[in-house]
N, C-alpha and C positions, 0 to 999 in steps of 0.2 A: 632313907628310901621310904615310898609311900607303902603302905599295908592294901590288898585289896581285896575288899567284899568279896563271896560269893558271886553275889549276883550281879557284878559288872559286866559289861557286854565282852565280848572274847578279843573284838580287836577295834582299839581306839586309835586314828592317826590325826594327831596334830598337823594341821596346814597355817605355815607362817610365811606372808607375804612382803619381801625385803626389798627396800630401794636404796644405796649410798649410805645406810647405818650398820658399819661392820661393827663396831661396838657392841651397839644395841642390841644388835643380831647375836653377838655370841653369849652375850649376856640372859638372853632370854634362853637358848640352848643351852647353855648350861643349866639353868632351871630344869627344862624339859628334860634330858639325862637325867635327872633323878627321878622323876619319875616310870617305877615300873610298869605301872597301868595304860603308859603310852606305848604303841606298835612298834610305831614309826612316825617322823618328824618328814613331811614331803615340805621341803623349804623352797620357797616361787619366789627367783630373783627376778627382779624384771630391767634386765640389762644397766644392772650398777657400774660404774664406773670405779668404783675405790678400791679392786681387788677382791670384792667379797666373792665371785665368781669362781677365781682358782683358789681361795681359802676353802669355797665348800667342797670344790669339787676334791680337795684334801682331805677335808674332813669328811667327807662320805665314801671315800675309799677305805678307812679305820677299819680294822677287819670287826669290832665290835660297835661300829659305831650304826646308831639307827635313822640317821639320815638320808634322805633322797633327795636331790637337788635338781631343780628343774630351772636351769636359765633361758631367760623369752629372748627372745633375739629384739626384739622393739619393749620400750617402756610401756606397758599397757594398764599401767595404773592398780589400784586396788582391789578395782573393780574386776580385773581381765585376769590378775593376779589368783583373787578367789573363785573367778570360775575355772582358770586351770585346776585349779591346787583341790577345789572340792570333789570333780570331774573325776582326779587320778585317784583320788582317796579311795572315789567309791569304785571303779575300776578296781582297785589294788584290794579289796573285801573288807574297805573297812565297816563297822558295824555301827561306830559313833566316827562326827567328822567334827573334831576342835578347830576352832578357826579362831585365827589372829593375827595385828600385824607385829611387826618386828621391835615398835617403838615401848611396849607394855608386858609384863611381866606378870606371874600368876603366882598368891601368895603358896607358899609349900602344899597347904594342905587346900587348893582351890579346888582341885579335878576328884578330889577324896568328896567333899562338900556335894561338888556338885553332882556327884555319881551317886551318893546318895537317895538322888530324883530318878533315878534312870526307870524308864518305864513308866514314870506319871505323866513325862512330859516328852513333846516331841523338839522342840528349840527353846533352850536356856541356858541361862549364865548368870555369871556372878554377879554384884555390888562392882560399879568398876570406879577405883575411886583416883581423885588426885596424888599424884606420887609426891609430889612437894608439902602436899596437905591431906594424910588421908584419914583428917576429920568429914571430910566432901569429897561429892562427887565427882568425876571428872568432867561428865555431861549431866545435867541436871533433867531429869526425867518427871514427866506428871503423872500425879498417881491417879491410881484407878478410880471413877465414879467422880471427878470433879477437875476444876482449871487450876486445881496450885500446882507451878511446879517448885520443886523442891531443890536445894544444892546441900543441903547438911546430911551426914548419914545419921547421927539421932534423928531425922524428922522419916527415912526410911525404917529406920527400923522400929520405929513407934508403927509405921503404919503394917510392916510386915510379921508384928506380932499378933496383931487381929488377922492373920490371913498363913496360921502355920509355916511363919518362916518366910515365904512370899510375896513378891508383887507379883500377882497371874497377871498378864496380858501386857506385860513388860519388857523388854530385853535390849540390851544395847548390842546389834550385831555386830559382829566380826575382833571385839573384845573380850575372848575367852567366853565365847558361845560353843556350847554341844549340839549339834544337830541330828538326827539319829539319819541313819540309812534310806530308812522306809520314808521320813519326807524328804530326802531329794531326791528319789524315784517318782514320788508325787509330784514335786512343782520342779524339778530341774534346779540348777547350779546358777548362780547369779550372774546377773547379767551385767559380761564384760564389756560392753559397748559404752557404759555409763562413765567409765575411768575410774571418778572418784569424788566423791558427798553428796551422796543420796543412791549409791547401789545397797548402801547396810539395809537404809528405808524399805526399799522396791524391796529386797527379801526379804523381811519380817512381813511387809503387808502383803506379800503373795503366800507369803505359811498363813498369816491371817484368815485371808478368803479361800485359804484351803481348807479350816475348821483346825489347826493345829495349836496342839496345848502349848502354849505358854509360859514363859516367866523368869523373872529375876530371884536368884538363891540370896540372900542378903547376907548371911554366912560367909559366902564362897567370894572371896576377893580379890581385884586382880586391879595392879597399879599401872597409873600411864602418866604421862607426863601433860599436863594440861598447857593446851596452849591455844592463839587464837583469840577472838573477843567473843566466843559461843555465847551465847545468850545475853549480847548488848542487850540493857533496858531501854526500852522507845516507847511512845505516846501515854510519857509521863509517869512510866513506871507501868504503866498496865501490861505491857507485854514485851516479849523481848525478840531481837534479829541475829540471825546467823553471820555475822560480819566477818571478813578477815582481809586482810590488806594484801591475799595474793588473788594477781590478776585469774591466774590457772583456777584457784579454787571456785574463787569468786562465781566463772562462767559456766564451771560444771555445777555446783550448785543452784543456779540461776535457772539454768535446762534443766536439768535432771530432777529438781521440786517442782517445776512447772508441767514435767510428763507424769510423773509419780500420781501429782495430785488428780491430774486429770482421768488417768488410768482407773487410780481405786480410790478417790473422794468425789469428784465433779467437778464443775467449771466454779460452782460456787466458790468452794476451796482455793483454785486457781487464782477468781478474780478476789478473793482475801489476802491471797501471799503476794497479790502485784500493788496493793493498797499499801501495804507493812513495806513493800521493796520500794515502793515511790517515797510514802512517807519518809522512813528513814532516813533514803540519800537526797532528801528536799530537807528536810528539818531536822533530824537525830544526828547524823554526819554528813553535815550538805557536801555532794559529790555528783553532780547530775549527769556526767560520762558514767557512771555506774550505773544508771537506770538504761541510756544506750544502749549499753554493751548489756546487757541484761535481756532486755528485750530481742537482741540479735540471737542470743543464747535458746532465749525459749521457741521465738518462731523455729529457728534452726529443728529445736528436741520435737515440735512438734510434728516438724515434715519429716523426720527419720534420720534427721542428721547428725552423725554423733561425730564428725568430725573436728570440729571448729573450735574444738580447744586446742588442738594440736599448734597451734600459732603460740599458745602461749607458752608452752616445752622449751626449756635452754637446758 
């Protein structure tokens, strides 16, 4: 069992976001059960098919058990996922709101680590590193005041020893992220309209331009399973593309970079990420239905339509 400071906040509830990984799901609750610094575990299925539904709603009947299960009647993604599941938290008083999804795991002494900061920071989290390998990251993040991005944890923590332990104005959302109370009364609960890749983005950069302190605990670790071609190298190594062979991802990515940037970077930004998206699928992995369907994506995000992934749901 974890020990806990003083000065930890009074009530922390973990929010875990579950689709068709009963496994996974229980694996990472059982984690959470050992720790006594968590409230409560508000677990947001979003209409699984495998059983995990009447497994929780079993396990949340336990007369000791600290569960609350909330099943969505429609799949509403990760994104729909975290705005319920932050929404109830802070409804139910919680004081810190842990958010993650089901597929990642937080080493014993993560939430110890990161409660640590409490009160220096208003959204942070751990080092999230690859579970197959966690010499590295599982997303490869650039550090602060310049273009490297990094994938080795030696090259992170060389850099977060000049900076008390820290990467300030860093964080990978919704992978064993703390969020405090007081900013999601500032900028609200993330927006579930997006589904899924690129709502982590949209909330880090609205705590952003709300003035919110920042940052990655480099200590504080928490394993995921890496998957995906995240950071292809394109034009020749100089930079890399979000690629991944699902059509679903694909289109919410496509939209939802293309609102984000335009929201809180500008059009510049926008017409940078449609240069890397042509490029790419013309020369890096020639696929030119991928720049299509891309385009259909972002006109869609930009008129307000957040439907049109929905075709790609089986």
């Amino acid at each position: 069992m974890s020990t806990a400071p003083a000065s930890r906040p009074s009530r922390i509830a973990a929010v875990v976001v579950t689709f068709n990984r009963q496994p996974l799901l229980q694996r990472l609750l059982a984690r959470l059960a050992e720790l006594d610094a968590v409230s409560e575990v508000i677990v947001v299925d979003n209409a699984s098919t495998d059983g995990t539904s009447a497994w929780l709603t079993t396990t949340a009947a336990s007369p000791d058990s600290r569960v609350v299960a909330l099943t969505l009647e429609t799949n509403r993604g990760g994104a729909g996922g975290f705005e319920v599941g932050t929404r109830t938290a802070v409804e139910r008083g919680a004081d810190l709101v842990w958010l993650m999804d089901d597929d990642g795991v937080p080493d014993p002494d993560c939430l110890d680590r990161l409660l640590e900061r409490s009160g220096d920071l208003d959204f942070w989290g751990p080092a999230v590193l690859a579970e197959q390998d966690p010499s590295r990251l599982c997303f490869p993040i650039r550090l602060p005041g310049g273009t490297r991005v990094v994938h080795a944890m030696a090259d992170v923590e060389r850099a977060a020893a000049q900076g008390n332990g820290l990467i300030e104005g860093v964080v990978i959302p919704f992978n064993g992220v703390l969020v405090t109370r007081d900013l999601v009364m500032r900028i609200g609960v993330p927006r579930g309209e997006l589904f899924i890749w690129g709502d982590d983005v949209e909330y880090l950069w609205r705590a952003q331009r709300a003035g919110a302190r920042i940052a990655t605990v480099v200590s504080a670790h928490f394993q995921h399973p890496a998957t995906d071609d995240l950071g292809t190298p394109m034009m020749f190594g100089r930079t890399t593309y979000n690629h991944t062979a699902s059509q679903l991802k694909h289109y919410c990515m496509a939209r939802n970079n293309t609102v984000n940037l335009r929201t809180y970077r500008g059009w510049p930004f926008v017409l940078l990420f449609w240069l890397k998206t042509m490029w790419f699928y013309l020369f890096t992995r020639p696929q030119p239905a991928r720049i299509a369907m891309s385009a259909r994506a972002a006109v869609a995000g930009l008129r307000g339509d957040f439907t049109g992934h929905t075709r790609y749901l089986t």
